[in-house]
Each structure stands twice: as C-alpha cells, then as structure tokens.
N, CA and C atoms as a LAMMPS dump frame, in Angstrom:
ITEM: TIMESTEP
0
ITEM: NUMBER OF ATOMS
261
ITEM: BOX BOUNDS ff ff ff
-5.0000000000000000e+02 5.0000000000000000e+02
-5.0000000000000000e+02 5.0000000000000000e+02
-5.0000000000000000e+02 5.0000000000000000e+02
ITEM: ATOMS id mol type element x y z
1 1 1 N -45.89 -457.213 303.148
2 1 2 C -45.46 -456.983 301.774
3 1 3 C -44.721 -458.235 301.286
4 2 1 N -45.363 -458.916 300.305
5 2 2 C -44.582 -460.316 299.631
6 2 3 C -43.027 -460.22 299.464
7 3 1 N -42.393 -460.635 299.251
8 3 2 C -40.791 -460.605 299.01
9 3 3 C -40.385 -459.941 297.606
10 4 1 N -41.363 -460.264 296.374
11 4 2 C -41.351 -460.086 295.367
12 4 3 C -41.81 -457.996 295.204
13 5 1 N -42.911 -457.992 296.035
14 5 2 C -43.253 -456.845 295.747
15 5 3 C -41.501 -455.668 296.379
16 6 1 N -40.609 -456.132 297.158
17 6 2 C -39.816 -455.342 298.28
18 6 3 C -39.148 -455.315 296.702
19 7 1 N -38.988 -455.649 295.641
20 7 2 C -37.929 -455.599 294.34
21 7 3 C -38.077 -454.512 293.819
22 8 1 N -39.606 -454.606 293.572
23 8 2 C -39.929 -453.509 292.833
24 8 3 C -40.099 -452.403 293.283
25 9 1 N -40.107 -451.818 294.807
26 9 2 C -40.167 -451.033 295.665
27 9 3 C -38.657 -450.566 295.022
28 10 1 N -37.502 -451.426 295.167
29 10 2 C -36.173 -450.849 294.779
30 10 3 C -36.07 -450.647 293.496
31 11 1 N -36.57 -451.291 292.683
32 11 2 C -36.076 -451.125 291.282
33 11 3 C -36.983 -449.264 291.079
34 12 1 N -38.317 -448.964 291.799
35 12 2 C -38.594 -447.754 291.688
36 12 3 C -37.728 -446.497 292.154
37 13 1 N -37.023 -446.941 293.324
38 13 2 C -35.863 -446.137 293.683
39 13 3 C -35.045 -445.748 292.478
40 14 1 N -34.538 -447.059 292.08
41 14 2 C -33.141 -446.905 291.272
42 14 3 C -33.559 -446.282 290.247
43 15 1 N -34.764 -446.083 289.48
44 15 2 C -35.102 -445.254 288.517
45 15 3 C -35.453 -443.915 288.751
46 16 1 N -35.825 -443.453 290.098
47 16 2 C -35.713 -442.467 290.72
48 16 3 C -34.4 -441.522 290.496
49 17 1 N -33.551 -442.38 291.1
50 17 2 C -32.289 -441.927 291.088
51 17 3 C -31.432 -441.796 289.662
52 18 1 N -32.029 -442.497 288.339
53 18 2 C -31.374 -442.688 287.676
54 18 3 C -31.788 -441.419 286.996
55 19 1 N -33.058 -440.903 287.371
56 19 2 C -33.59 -439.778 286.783
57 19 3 C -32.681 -438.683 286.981
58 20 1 N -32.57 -438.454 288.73
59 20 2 C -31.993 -437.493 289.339
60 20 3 C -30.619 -437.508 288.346
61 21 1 N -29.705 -438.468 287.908
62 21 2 C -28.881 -438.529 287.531
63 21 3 C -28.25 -437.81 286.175
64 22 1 N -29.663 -438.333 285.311
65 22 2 C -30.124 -437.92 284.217
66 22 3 C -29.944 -436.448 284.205
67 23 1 N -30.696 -435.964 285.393
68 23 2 C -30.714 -434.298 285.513
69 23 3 C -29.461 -433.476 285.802
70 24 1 N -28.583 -434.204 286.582
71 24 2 C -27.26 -433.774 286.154
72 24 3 C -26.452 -434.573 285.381
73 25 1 N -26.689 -435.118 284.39
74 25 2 C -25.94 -435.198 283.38
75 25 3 C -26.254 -434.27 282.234
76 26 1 N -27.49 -433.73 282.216
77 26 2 C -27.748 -432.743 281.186
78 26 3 C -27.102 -431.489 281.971
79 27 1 N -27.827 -431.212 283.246
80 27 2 C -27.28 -429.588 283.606
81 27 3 C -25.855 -429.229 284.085
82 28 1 N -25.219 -430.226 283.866
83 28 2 C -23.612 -430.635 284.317
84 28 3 C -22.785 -429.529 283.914
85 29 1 N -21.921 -428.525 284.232
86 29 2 C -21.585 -427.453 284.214
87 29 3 C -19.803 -428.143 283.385
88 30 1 N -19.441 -429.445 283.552
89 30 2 C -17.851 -430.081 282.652
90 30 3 C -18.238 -430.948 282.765
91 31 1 N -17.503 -431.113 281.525
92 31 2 C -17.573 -432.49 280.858
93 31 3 C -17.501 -434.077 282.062
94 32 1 N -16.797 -433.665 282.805
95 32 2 C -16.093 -434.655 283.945
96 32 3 C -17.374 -434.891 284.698
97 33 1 N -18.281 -433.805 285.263
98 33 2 C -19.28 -434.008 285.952
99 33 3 C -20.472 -435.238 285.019
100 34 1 N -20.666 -434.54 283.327
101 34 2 C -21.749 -435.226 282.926
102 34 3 C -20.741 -436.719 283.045
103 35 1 N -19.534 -436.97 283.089
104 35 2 C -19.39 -438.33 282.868
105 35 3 C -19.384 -439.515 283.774
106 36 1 N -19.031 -438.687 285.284
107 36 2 C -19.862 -439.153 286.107
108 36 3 C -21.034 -439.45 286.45
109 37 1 N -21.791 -438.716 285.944
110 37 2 C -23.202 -438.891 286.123
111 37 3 C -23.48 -439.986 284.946
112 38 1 N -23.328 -440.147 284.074
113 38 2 C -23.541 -441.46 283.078
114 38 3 C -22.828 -442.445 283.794
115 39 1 N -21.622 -442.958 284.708
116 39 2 C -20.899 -443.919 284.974
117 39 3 C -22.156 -444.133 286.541
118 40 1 N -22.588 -443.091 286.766
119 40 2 C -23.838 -443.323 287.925
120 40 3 C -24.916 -443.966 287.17
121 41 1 N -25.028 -443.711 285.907
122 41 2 C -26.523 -443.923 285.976
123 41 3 C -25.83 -446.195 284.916
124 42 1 N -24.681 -445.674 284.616
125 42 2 C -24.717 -447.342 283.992
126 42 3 C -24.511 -448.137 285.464
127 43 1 N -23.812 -447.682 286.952
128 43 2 C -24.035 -448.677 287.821
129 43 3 C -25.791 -449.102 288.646
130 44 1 N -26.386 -447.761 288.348
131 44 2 C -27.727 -448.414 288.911
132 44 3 C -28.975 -448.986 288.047
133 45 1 N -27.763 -448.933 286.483
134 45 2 C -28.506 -449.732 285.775
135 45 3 C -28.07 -451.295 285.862
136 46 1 N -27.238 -451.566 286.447
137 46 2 C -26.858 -452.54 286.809
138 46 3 C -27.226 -453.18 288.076
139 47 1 N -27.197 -452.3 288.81
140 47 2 C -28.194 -452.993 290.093
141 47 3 C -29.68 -453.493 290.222
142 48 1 N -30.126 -452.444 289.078
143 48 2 C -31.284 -453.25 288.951
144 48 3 C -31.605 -454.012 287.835
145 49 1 N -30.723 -454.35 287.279
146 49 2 C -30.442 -455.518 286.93
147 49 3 C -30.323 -456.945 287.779
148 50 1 N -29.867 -456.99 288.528
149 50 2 C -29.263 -457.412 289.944
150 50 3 C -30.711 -457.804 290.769
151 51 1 N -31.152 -456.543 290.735
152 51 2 C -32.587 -456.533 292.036
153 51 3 C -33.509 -457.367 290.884
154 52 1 N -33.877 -457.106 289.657
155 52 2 C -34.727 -457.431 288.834
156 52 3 C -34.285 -459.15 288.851
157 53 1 N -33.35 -459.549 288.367
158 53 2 C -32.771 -461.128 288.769
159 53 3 C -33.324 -461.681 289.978
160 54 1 N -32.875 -460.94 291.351
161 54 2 C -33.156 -461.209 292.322
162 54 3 C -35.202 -461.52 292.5
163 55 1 N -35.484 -460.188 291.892
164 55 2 C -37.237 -460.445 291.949
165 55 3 C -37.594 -462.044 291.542
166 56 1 N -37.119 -461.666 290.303
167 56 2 C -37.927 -462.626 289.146
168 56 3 C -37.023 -464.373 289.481
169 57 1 N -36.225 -463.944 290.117
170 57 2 C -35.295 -466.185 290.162
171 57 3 C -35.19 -466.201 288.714
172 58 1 N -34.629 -465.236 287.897
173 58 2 C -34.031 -465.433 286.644
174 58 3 C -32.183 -465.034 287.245
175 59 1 N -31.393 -465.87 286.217
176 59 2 C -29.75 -465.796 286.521
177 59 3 C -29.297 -465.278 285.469
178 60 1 N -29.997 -465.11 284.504
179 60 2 C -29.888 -464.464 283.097
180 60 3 C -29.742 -463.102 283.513
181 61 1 N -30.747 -461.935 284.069
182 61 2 C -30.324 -461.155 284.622
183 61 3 C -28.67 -460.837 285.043
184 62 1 N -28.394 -461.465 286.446
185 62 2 C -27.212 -461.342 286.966
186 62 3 C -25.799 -461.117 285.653
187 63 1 N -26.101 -462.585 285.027
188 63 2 C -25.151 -462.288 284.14
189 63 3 C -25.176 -461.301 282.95
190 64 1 N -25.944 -460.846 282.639
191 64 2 C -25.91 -459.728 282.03
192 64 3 C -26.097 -458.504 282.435
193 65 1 N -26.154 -458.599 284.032
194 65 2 C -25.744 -456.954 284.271
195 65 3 C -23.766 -457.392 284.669
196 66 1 N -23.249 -458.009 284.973
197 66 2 C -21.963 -458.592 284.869
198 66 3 C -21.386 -457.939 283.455
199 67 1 N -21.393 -458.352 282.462
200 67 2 C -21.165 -458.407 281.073
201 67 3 C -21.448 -456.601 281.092
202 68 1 N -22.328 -456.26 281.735
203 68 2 C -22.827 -454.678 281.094
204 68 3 C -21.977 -453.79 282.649
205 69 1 N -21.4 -454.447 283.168
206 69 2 C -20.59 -453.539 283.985
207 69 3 C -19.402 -453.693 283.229
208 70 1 N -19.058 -454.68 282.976
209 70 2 C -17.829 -455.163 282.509
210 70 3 C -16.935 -453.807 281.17
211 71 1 N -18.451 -453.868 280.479
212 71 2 C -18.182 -452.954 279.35
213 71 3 C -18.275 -451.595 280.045
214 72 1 N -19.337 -451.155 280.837
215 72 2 C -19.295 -450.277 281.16
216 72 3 C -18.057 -449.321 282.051
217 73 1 N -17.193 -450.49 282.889
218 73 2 C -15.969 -450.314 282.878
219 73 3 C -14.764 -449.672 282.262
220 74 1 N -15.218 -450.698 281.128
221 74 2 C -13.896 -450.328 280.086
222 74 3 C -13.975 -448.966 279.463
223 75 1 N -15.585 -448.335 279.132
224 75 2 C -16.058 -447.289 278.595
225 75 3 C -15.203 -446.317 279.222
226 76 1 N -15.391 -446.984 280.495
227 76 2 C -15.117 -445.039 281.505
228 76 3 C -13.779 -445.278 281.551
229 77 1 N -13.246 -445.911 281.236
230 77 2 C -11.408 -445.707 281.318
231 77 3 C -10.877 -444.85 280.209
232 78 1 N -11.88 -445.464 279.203
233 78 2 C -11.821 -444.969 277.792
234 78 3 C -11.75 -443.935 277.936
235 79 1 N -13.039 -443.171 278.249
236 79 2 C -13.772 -441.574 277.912
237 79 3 C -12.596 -440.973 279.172
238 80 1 N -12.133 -441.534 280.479
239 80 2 C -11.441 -440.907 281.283
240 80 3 C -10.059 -440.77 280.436
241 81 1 N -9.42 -441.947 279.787
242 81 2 C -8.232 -441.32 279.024
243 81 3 C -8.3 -440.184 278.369
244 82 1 N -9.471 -440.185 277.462
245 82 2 C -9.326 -438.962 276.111
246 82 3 C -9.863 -437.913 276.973
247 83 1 N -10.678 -437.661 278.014
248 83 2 C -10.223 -436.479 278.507
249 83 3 C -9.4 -436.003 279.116
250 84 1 N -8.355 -436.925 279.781
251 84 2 C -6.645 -436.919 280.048
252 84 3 C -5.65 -436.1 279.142
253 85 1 N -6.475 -436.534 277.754
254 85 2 C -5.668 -436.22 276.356
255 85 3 C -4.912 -437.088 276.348
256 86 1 N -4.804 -438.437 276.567
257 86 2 C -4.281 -439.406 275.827
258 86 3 C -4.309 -440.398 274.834
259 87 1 N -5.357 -439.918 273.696
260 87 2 C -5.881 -440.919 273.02
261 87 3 C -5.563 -440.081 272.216
C-alpha cells in the first residue's frame, strides 16, 4: 500500500467517527453531552486536517487546522461558560 494511499485509509476512519459523533450529537439526551460530541467532532476535524497535510506535502493544511483548533478552543470555553451560567 503506497504511503499516500495509508492517509486516506485514516482520513476514512475519521469521517467514520465523525459520523458516529454526529449521531450522538443529535440523540444526546443534555445539552453537555451534544457539546461534547461537537468539541469531538471539531478535533477530528482537525486531525484530518493534519492527516490530509500529511497525505498531500501541503503545510497550508497544518496551519489551518492550528488556527481552527485554536478557535475551536475558545468556542468550547465559551459554550462551557454559558452553560455554567456565567455569561
């Protein structure tokens, strides 16, 4: 198996999983669960980000799954305060 093809082998995973994720973020019984499951599905959108860079010898990738964790970060502090009730 070429080196290139072992990427896309993962990047099929991570959409796998992002599905599974998907499925409990809709059937999520609190709020806390679906927001985990979105803070799951923005890190393995970031990994394959990561793996997709890695496939392709693009660095453009990397840094913009960087930048999209970065935010994605800040999001979940966010959405974790106001369901704290501090906002």
């Amino acid at each position: 198996m070429p080196f290139s093809e072992i990427f896309l082998v993962v990047g099929s995973l991570l959409v796998i999983f992002m599905i599974l994720s998907l499925i409990r973020a809709v059937l999520g019984p609190t709020i806390p669960d679906r927001v985990v499951a979105l803070d799951t599905i923005n890190t393995l959108v970031v990994a394959s980000m990561v793996a997709l860079g890695a496939g392709y010898k693009e660095v453009i990738y990397i840094d913009v799954a960087i930048v999209y964790a970065i935010l994605s970060f800040i999001a979940t502090l966010y959405i974790a305060k106001y369901l704290e009730g501090g906002i």
